[in-house]
Structures are given as structure tokens and as C-alpha cells.
C-alpha positions, -999 to 999 in steps of 0.1 A, spaced: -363 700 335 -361 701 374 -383 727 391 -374 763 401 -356 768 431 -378 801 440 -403 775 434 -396 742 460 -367 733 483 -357 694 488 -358 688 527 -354 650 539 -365 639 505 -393 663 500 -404 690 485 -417 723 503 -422 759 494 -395 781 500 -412 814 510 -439 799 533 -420 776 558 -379 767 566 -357 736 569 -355 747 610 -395 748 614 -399 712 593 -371 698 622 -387 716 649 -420 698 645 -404 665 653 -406 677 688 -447 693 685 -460 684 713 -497 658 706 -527 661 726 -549 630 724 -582 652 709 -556 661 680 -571 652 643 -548 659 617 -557 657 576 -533 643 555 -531 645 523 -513 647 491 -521 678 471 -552 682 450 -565 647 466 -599 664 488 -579 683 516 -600 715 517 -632 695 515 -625 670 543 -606 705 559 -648 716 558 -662 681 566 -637 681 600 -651 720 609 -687 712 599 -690 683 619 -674 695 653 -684 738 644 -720 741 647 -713 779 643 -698 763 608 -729 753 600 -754 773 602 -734 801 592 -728 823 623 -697 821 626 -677 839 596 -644 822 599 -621 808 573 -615 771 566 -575 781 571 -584 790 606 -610 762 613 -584 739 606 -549 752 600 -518 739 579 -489 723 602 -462 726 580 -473 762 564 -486 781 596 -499 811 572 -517 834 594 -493 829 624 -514 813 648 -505 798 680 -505 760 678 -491 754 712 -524 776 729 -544 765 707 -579 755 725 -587 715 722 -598 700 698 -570 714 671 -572 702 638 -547 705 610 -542 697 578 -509 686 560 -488 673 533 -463 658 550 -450 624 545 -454 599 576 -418 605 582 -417 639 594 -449 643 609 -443 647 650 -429 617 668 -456 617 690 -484 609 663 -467 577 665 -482 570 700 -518 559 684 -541 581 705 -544 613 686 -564 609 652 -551 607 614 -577 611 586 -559 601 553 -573 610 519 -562 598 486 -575 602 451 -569 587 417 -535 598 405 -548 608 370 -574 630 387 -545 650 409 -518 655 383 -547 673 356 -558 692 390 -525 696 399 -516 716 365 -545 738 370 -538 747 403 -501 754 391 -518 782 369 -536 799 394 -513 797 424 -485 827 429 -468 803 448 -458 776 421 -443 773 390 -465 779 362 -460 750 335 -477 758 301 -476 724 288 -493 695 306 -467 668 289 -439 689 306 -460 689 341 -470 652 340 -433 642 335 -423 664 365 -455 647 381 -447 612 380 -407 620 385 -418 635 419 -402 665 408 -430 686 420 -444 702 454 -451 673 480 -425 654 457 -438 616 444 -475 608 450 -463 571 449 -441 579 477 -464 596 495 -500 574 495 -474 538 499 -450 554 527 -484 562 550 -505 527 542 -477 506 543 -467 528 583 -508 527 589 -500 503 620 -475 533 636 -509 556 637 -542 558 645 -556 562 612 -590 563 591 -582 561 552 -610 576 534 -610 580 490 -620 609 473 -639 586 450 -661 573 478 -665 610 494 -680 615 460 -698 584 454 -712 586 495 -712 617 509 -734 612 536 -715 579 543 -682 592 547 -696 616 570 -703 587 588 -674 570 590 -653 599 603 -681 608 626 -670 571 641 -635 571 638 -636 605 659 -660 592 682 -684 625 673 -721 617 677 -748 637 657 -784 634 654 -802 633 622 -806 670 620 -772 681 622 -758 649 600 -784 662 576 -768 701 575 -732 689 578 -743 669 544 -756 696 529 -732 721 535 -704 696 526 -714 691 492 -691 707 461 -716 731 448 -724 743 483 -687 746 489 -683 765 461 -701 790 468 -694 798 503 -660 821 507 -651 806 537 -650 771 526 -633 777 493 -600 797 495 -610 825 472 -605 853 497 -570 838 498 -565 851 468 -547 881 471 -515 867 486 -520 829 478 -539 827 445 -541 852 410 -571 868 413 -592 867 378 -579 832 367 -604 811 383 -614 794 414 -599 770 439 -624 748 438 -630 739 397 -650 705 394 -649 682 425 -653 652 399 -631 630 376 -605 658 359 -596 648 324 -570 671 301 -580 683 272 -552 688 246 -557 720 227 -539 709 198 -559 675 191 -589 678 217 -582 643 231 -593 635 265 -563 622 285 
């Protein structure tokens, strides 16, 4: 069963939302123009985006942490390809930040020239597809699938929003060279926090002393995350996500499905 037109449109080879970004706007940002303080997140869906989205704001916002400043993650550091809130990219003050889905072939050209910064995060495929199919449930924006069989056969087809995750985490290790590029795990953001912290705090050049390593930590962590409004999504949720269904954040660990009909983890 393919997915639902109203659902995702086919582009170059990959799947987008139809009703939060066009086939003109994906072309046009061949030409975005690249500043070299530019970080972008990329990421395929349900694979740590909004927690290295917070890691990125906490380490360069002190504002961000110690909670002065009441400003969404989506503004912190905005989607590329699904400009929501209809900000100005081009004016935007330096450092920007975004976060996308995009494949490495239809990011802008001038990534390509190695001096602006690309944070890649990938996460076990089991993990995203179970993550995936709950996030299906409680977004208004996709297709809700009732049976995870049915999902997990459009997931591994690629017939599904950001298409194959195959695709996606081969097409940007096997192009790392084209990019300047720190590839990060979900498993290891899990398993060392404070040492992936670290590592992008390296890879971005970013110095902070112990004090301030110590509240980006802190503040970083899942439970801390979920808890804090601006961090999570959940005021998104009139427009984005079903209010009353759950939360966009839901474990921040190893997912596992659990069949109703035999109760076997899978």
C-alpha cells in the first residue's frame, strides 16, 4: 500500500510533506546562500534531531540555559526545508542553526565548500521505525497507520516521509568527504552525554568552562527535556501534533513494539 498523497509528495527521490513546503522552495535552496558560522543538524526522522536541536541552543544560548530566555527550540534552531513560523533565513543574525531531513543531494550547493558545519545523527533503524509509528499517531501531519506490520513494510520500502533510512544514513557517510561533518550516534548521546557535548563543543570550535558544560549537561538530559515546553514540541501541538494523545518526546531509549495480539517484544 503506497502512502497518501495528502500525506507526502515524491520530489528528486524523496519524500516531503505536501502542506508545509513546495517542489519550487526544495529547488530554490540549491542556491541558499552559506555563511561559514552556519551549523546545520541533519538527520533522519525519529533519530535525536530535537535533542541535538537543544544540545546546539544550550551550548551557544546561555539565555537557553538558565532559563531566561522563553524561546522555542523551532526558533532556536529552525527547519530548512519546512520554514514553519516564517522566519527570515537570509537576515537571520550569525550564528544560524538549522535542522533538516534532507538528503546530501539537495542540501545547498554551497555546504559543499567545507567551511560551514554539518552535525549528522543517526540511530538504530529498529529504534526509528517503532518511534516512527508512534509519532505517525500523534502527528496531524502524517498518515496514521494502525498496524505496525503495515508501517514497517512501508518503512523499509522507503515508502514513508524522508523516504529510505538506508538511503539516507549511506548517501551522507559515503559524500562525508564533500562536507565538513561531525557524525555523532544516538546510542552514544545516550551512553555519553557529557561526552558528546564534548565532541560537538570541538567540532564547532565552542569553548566552555566546567560550569556551563555542567548546565548544558544537565539541561540536555531526556527527563529534563521532557519537561521543559520549550525543548519538547508540546506547545506545537495545536497545529502540528493531536493534543491528548501523548508527548513528542516518549522514551529517549531503545524503542521495542509490543504486539497487542501476542505481547511479543519486536
Amino acid at each position: 500500500m503506497e502512502p497518501s498523497e495528502e500525506f507526502v509528495f515524491k520530489h528528486k527521490g524523496f519524500n516531503f510533506q505536501p502542506d508545509l513546503v513546495t517542489p519550487e522552495y526544495i529547488d530554490s535552496l540549491e542556491d541558499f546562500e552559506i555563511r561559514d558560522s552556519d551549523v546545520f543538524i541533519v538527520t533522519y526522522p525519529k533519530s535525536g534531531t530535537v535533542w541535538t536541536q537543544n544540545i546546539l541552543s544550550l551550548i551557544y544560548h546561555e539565555g537557553h540555559r538558565d532559563g531566561t530566555e522563553n524561546m522555542e527550540i523551532i526558533d532556536r534552531v529552525p527547519w530548512l526545508e519546512y520554514n514553519i513560523h516564517n522566519m527570515d533565513y537570509v537576515h537571520r543574525l550569525s550564528p544560524r542553526f538549522f535542522a533538516s531531513h534532507l538528503p546530501y543531494y539537495l542540501v545547498p550547493r554551497d555546504l559543499r565548500n567545507r567551511r560551514a558545519k554539518v552535525i549528522y545523527v543517526a540511530r538504530n533503524p529498529k529504534d526509528v521505525a517503532v518511534s516512527y509509528f508512534h509519532f505517525s499517531k500523534l502527528s496531524v501531519k502524517l498518515e496514521t497507520i494502525p498496524d505496525f506490520n503495515i508501517f514497517l513494510e512501508r518503512f523499509l520500502a522507503g515508502r514513508v516521509l524522508a523516504g529510505s533510512w538506508l538511503d539516507h544514513v549511506r548517501g551522507w557517510t559515503t559524500h562525508r568527504d564533500d562536507f565538513n561533518i561531525l557524525f555523532l550516534t544516538f546510542e552514544e548521546m545516550k551512553k555519553d552525554l557529557r561526552g558528546a557535548v564534548l565532541k560537538i563543543c570541538k567540532f564547532l570550535g565552542k569553548q566552555l568552562n566546567e560550569k556551563e558544560l555542567d548546565t548544558v549537561v544537565e539541561n540536555a538530559t531526556f527527563d529534563k527535556m521532557k519537561t521543559d515546553p520549550r525543548a519538547n514540541y508540546d506547545s506545537m501541538q495545536s497545529n502540528l501534533l493531536e493534543r491528548g494523545k501523548g508527548h513528542f518526546l516518549r522514551k529517549g531509549y531503545h524503542e521495542r513494539y509490543h504486539s497487542p495480539e501476542d505481547n511479543t517484544v519486536r
